[in-house]
Biopython code that builds the backbone (N, CA, C, O; Angstrom):
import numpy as np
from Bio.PDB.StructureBuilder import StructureBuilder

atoms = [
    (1, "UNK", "N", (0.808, -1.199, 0.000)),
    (1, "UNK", "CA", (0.000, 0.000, 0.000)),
    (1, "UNK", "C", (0.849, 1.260, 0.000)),
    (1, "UNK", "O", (0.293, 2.332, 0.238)),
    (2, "UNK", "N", (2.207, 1.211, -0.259)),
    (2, "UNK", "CA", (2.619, 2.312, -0.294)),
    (2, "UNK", "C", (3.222, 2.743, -1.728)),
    (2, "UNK", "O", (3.803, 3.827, -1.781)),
    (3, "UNK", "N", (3.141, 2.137, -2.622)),
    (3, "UNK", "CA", (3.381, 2.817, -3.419)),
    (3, "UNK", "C", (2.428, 4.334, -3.700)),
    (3, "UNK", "O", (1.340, 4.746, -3.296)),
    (4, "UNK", "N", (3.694, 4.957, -4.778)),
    (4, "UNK", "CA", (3.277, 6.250, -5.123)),
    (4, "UNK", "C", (1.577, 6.451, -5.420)),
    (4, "UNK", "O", (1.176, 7.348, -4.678)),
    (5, "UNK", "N", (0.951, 6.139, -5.898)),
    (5, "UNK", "CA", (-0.352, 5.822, -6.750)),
    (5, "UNK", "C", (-1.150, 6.144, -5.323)),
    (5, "UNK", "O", (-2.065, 6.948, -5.147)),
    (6, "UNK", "N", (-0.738, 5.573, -4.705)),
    (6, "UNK", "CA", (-1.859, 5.246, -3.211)),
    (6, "UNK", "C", (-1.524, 6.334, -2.354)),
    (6, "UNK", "O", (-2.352, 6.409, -1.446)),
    (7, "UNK", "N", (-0.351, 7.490, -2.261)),
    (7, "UNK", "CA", (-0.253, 8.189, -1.077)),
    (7, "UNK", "C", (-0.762, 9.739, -1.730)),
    (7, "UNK", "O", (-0.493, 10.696, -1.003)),
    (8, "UNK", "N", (-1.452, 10.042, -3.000)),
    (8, "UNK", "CA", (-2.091, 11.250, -2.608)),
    (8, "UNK", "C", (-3.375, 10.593, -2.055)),
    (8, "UNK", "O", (-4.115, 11.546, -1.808)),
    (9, "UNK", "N", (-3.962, 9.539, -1.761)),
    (9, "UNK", "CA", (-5.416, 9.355, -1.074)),
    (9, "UNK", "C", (-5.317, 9.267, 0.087)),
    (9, "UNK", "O", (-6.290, 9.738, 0.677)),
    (10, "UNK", "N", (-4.238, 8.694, 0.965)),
    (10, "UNK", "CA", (-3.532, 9.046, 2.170)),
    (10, "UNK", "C", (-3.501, 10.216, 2.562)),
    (10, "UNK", "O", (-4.013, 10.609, 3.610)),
    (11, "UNK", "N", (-2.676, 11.143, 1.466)),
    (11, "UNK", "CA", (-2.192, 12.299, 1.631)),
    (11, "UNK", "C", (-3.374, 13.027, 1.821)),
    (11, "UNK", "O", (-3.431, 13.744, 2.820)),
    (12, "UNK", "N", (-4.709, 12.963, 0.747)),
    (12, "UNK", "CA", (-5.630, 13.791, 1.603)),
    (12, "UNK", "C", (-6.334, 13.711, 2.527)),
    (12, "UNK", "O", (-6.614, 14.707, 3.194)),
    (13, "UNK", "N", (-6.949, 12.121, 2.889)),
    (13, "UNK", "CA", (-7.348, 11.568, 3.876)),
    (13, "UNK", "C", (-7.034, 12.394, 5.591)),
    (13, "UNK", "O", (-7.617, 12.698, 6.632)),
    (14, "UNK", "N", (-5.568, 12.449, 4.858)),
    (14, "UNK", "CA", (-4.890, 13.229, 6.442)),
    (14, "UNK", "C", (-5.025, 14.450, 6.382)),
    (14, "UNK", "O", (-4.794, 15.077, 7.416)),
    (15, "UNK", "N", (-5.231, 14.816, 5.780)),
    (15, "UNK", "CA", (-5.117, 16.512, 5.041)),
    (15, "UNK", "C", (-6.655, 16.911, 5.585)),
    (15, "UNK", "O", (-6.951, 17.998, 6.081)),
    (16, "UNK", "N", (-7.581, 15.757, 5.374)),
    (16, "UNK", "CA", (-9.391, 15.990, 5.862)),
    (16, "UNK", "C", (-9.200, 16.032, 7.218)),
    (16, "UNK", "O", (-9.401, 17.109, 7.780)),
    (17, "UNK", "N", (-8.601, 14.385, 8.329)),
    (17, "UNK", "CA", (-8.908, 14.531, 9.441)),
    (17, "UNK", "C", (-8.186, 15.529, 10.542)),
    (17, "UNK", "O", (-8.454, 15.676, 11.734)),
    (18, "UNK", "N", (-7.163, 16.171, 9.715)),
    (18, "UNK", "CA", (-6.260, 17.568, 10.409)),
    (18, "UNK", "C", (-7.430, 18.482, 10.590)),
    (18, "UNK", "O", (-7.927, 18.902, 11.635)),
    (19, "UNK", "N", (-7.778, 18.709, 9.275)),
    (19, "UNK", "CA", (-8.817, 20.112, 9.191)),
    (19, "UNK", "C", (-10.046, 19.832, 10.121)),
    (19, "UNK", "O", (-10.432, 20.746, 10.850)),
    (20, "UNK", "N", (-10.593, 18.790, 10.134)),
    (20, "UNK", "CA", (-11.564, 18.182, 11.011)),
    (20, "UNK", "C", (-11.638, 18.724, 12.743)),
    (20, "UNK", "O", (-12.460, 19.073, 13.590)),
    (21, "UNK", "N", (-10.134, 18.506, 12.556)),
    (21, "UNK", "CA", (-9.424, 18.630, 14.325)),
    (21, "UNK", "C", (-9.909, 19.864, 14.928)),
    (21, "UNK", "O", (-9.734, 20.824, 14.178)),
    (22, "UNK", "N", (-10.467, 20.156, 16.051)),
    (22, "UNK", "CA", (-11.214, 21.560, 16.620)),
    (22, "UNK", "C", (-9.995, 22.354, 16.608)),
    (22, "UNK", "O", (-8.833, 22.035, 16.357)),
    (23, "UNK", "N", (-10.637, 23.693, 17.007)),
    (23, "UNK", "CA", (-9.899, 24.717, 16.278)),
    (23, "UNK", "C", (-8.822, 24.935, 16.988)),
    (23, "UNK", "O", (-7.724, 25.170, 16.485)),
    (24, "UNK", "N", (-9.096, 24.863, 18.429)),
    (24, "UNK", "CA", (-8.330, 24.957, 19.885)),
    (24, "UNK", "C", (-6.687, 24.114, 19.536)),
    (24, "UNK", "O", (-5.566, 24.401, 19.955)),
    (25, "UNK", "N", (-7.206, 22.841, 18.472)),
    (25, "UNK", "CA", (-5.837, 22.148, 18.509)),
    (25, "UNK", "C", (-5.499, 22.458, 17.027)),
    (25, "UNK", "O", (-4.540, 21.840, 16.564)),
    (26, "UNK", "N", (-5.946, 23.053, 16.474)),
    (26, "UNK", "CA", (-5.467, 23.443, 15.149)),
    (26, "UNK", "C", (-4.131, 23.990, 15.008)),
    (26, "UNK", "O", (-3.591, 23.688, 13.944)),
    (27, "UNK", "N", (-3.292, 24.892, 15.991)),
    (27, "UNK", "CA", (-2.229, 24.913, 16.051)),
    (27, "UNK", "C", (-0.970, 23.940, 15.984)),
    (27, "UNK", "O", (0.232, 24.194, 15.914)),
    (28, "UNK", "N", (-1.674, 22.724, 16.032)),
    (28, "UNK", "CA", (-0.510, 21.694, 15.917)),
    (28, "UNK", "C", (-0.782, 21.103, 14.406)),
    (28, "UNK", "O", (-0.232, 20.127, 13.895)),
    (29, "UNK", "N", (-1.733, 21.920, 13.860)),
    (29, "UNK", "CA", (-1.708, 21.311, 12.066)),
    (29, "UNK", "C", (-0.666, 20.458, 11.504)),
    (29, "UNK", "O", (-0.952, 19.335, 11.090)),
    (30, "UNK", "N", (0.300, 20.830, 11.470)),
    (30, "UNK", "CA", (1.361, 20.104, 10.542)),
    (30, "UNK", "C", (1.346, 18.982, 11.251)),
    (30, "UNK", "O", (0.800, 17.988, 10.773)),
    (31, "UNK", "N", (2.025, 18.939, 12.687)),
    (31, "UNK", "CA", (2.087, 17.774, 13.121)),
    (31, "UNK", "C", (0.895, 16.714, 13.065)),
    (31, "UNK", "O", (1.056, 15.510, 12.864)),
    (32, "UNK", "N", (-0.022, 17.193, 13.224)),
    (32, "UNK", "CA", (-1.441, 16.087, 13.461)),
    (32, "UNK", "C", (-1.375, 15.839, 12.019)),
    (32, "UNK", "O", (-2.014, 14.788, 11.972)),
    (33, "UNK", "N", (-0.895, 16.198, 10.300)),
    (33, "UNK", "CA", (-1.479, 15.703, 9.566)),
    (33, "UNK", "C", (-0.411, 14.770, 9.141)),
    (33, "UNK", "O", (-0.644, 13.828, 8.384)),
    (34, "UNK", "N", (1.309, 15.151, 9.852)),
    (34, "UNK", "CA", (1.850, 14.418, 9.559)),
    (34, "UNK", "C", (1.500, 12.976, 10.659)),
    (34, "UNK", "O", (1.746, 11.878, 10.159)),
    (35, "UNK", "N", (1.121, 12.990, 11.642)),
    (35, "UNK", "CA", (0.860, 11.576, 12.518)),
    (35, "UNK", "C", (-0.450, 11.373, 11.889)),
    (35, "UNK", "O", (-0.832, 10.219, 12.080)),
    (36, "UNK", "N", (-1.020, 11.861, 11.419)),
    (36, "UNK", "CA", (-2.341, 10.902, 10.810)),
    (36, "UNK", "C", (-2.114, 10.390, 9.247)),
    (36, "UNK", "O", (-2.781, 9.593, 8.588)),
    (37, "UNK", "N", (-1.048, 11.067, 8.935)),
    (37, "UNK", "CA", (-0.325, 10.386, 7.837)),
    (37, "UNK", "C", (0.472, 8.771, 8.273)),
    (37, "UNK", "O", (0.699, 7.700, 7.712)),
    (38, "UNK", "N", (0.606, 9.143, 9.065)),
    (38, "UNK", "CA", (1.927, 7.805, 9.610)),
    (38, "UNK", "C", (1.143, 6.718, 10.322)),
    (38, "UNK", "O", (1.614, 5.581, 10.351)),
    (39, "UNK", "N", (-0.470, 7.095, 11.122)),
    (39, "UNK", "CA", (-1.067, 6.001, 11.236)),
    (39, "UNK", "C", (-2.009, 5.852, 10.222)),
    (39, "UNK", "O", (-2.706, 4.854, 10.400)),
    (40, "UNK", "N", (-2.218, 6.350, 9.440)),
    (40, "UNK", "CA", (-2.912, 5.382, 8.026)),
    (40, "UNK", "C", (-2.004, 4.865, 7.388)),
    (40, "UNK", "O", (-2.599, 3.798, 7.233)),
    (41, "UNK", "N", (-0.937, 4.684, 6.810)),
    (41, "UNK", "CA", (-0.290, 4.222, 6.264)),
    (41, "UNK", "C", (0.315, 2.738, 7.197)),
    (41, "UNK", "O", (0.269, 1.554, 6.864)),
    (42, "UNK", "N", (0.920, 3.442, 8.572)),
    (42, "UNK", "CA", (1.099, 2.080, 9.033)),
    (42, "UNK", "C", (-0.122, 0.960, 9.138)),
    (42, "UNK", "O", (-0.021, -0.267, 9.109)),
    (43, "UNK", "N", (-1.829, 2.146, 9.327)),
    (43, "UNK", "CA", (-2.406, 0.701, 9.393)),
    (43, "UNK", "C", (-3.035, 0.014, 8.245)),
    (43, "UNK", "O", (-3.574, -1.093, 8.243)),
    (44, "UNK", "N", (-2.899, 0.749, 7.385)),
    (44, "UNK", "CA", (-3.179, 0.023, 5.789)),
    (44, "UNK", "C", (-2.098, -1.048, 5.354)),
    (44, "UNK", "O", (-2.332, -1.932, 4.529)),
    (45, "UNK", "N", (-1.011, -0.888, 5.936)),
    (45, "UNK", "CA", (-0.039, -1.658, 5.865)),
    (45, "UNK", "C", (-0.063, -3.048, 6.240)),
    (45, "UNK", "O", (0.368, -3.992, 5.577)),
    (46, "UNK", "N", (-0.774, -3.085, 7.702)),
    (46, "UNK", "CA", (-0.995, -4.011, 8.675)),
    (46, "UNK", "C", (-2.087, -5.124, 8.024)),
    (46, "UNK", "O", (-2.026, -6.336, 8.232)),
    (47, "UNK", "N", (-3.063, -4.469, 7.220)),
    (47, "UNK", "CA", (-4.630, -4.855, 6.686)),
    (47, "UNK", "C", (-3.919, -5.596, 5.784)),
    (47, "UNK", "O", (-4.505, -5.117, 4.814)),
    (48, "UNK", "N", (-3.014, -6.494, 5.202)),
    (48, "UNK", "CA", (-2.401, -7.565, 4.420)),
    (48, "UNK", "C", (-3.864, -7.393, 2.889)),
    (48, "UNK", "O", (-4.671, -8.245, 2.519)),
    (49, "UNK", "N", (-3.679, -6.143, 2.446)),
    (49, "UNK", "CA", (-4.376, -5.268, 1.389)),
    (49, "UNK", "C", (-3.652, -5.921, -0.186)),
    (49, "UNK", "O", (-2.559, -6.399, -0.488)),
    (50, "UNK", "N", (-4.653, -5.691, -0.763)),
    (50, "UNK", "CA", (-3.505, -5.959, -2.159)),
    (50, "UNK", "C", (-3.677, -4.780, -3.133)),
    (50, "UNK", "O", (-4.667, -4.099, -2.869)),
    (51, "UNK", "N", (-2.867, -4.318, -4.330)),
    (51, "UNK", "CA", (-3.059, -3.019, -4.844)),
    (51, "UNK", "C", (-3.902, -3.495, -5.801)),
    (51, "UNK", "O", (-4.168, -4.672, -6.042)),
    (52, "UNK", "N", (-4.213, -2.733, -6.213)),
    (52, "UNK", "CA", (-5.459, -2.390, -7.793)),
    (52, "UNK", "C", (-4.991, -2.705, -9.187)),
    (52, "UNK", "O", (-5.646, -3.107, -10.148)),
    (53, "UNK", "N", (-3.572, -2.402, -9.070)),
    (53, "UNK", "CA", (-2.498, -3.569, -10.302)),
    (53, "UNK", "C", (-3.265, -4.928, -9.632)),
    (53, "UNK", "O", (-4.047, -5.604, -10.300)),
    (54, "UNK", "N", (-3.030, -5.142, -8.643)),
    (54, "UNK", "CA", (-2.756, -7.228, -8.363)),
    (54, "UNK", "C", (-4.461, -7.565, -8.746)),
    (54, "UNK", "O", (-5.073, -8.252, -9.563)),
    (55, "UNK", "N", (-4.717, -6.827, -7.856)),
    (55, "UNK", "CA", (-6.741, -7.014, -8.129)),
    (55, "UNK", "C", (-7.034, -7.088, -9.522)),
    (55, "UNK", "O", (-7.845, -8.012, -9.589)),
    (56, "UNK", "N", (-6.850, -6.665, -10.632)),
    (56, "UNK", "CA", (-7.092, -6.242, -11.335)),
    (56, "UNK", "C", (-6.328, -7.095, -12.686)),
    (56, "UNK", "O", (-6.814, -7.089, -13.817)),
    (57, "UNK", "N", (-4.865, -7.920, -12.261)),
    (57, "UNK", "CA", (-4.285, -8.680, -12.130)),
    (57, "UNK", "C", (-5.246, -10.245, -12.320)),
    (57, "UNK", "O", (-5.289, -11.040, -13.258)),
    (58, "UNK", "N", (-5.765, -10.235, -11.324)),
    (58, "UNK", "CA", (-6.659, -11.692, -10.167)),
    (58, "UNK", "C", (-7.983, -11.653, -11.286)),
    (58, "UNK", "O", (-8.244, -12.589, -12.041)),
    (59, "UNK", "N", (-8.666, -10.508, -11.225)),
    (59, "UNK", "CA", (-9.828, -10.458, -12.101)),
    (59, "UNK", "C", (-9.604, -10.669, -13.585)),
    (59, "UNK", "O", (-10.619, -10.712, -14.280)),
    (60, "UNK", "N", (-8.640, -10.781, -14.066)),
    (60, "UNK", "CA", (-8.393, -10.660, -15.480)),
    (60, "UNK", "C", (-8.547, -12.426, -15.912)),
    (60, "UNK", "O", (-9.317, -13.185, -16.499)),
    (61, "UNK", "N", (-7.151, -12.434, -15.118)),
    (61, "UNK", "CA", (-7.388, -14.257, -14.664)),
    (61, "UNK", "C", (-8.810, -14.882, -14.464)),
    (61, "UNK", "O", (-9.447, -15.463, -15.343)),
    (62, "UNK", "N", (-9.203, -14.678, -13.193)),
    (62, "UNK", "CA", (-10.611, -14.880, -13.118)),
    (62, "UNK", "C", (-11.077, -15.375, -14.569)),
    (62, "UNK", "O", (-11.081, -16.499, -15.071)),
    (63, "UNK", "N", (-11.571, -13.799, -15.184)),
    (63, "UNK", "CA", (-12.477, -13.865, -16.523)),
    (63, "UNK", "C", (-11.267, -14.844, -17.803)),
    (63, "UNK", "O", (-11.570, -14.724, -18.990)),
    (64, "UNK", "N", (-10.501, -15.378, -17.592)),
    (64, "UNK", "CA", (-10.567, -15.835, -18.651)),
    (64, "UNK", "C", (-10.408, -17.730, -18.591)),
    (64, "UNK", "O", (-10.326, -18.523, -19.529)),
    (65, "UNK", "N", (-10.410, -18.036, -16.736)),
    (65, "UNK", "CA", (-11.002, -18.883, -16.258)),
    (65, "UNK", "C", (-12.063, -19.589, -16.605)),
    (65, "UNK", "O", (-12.316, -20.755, -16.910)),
    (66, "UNK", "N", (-12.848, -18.168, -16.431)),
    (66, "UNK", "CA", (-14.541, -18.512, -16.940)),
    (66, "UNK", "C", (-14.856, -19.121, -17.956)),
    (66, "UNK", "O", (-15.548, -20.115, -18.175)),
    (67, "UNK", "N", (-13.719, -17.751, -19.166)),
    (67, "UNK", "CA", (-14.636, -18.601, -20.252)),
    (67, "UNK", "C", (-13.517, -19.886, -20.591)),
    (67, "UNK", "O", (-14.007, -20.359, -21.617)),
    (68, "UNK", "N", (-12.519, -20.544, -20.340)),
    (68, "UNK", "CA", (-12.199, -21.590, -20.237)),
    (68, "UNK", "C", (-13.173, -22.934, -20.286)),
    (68, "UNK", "O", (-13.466, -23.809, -21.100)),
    (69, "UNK", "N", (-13.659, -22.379, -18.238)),
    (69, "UNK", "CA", (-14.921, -23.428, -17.556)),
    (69, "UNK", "C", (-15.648, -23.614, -18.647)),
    (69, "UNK", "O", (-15.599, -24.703, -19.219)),
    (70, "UNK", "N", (-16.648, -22.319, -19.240)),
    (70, "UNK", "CA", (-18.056, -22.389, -19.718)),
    (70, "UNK", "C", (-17.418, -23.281, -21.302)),
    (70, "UNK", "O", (-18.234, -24.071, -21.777)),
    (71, "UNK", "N", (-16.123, -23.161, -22.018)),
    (71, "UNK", "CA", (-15.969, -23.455, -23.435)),
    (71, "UNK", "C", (-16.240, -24.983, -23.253)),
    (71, "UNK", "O", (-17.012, -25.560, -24.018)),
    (72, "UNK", "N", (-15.561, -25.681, -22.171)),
    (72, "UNK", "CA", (-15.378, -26.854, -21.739)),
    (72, "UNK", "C", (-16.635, -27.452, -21.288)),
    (72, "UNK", "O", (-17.062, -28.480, -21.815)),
    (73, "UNK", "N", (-17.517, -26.594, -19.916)),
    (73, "UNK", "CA", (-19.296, -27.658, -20.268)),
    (73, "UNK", "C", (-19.863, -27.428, -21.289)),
    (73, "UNK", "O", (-20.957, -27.969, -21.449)),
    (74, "UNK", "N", (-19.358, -26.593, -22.289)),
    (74, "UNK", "CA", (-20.590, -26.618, -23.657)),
    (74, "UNK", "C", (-19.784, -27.683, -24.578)),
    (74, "UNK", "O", (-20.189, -27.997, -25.697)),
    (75, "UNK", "N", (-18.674, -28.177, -24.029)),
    (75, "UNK", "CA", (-17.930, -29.155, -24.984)),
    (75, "UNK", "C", (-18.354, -30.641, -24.442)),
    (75, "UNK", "O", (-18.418, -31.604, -25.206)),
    (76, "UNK", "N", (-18.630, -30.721, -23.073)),
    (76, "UNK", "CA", (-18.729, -31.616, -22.377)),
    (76, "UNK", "C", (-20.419, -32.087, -22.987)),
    (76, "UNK", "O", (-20.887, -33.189, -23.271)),
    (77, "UNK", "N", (-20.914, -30.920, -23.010)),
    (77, "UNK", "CA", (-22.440, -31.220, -22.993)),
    (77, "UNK", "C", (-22.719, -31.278, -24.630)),
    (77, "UNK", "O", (-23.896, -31.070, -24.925)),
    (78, "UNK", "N", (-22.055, -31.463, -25.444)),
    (78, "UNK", "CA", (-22.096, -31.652, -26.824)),
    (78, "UNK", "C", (-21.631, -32.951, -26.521)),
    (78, "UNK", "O", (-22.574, -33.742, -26.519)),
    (79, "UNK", "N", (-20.646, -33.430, -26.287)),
    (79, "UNK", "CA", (-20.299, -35.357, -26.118)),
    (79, "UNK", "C", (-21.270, -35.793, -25.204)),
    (79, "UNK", "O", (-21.124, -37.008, -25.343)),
    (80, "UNK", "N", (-21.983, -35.690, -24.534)),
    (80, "UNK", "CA", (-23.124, -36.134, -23.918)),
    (80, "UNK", "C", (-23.807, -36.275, -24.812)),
    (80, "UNK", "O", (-23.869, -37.462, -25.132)),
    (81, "UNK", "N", (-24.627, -35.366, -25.667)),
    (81, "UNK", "CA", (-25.537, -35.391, -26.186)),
    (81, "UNK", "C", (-25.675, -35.937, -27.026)),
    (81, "UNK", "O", (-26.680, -36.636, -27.155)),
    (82, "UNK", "N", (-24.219, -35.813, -28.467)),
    (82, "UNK", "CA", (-23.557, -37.194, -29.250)),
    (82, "UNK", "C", (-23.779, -38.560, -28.756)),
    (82, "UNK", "O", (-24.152, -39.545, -29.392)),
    (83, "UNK", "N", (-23.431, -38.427, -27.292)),
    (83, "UNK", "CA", (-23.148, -39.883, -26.572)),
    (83, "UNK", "C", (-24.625, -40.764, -26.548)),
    (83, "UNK", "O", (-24.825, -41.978, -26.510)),
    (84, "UNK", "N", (-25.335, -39.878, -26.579)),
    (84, "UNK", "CA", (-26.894, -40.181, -25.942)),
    (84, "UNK", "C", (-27.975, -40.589, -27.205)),
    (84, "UNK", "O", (-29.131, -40.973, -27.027)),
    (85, "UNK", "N", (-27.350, -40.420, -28.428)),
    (85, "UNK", "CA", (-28.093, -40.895, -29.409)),
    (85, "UNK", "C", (-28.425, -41.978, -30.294)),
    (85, "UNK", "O", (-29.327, -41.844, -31.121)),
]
sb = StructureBuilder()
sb.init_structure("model")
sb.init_model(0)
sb.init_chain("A")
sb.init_seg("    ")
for serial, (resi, resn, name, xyz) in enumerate(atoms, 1):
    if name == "N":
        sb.init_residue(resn, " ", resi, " ")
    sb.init_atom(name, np.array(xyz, "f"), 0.0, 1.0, " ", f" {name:<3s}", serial, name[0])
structure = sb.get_structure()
């Protein structure tokens, strides 16, 4: 989860829950957006996550699984039907 791609959504994520922060502690801005930077990242890290390359990766596979499966029972179910006459 840390590649480049993934840390401007981090980056604003933290950037929201700084601004969020009441006003009283708003003086520590930088710091609070850099520690809310450092615990999203460490805990996205932790969440054993996969990126949107790999997903995307997995699904591709997937679909061509499928039509593998489906080429094969319409092959299966043609020698049946041969078989059956």
């Amino acid at each position: 989860m840390t590649e480049r791609n993934d840390r401007p959504g981090i980056d604003d994520l933290a950037r929201r829950l700084a601004e969020a922060v009441p006003q009283s502690l708003k003086a520590m801005g930088d710091d609070l957006e850099r520690n809310f930077k450092s615990l999203l990242t460490t805990g996205l890290e932790k969440m054993d996550l996969v990126t949107r390359e790999e997903f995307d990766v997995q699904v591709a596979v997937l679909q061509r699984t499928r039509e593998k499966l489906e080429a094969l029972e319409a092959k299966l179910a043609a020698l049946q039907e041969n078989g059956t006459d």
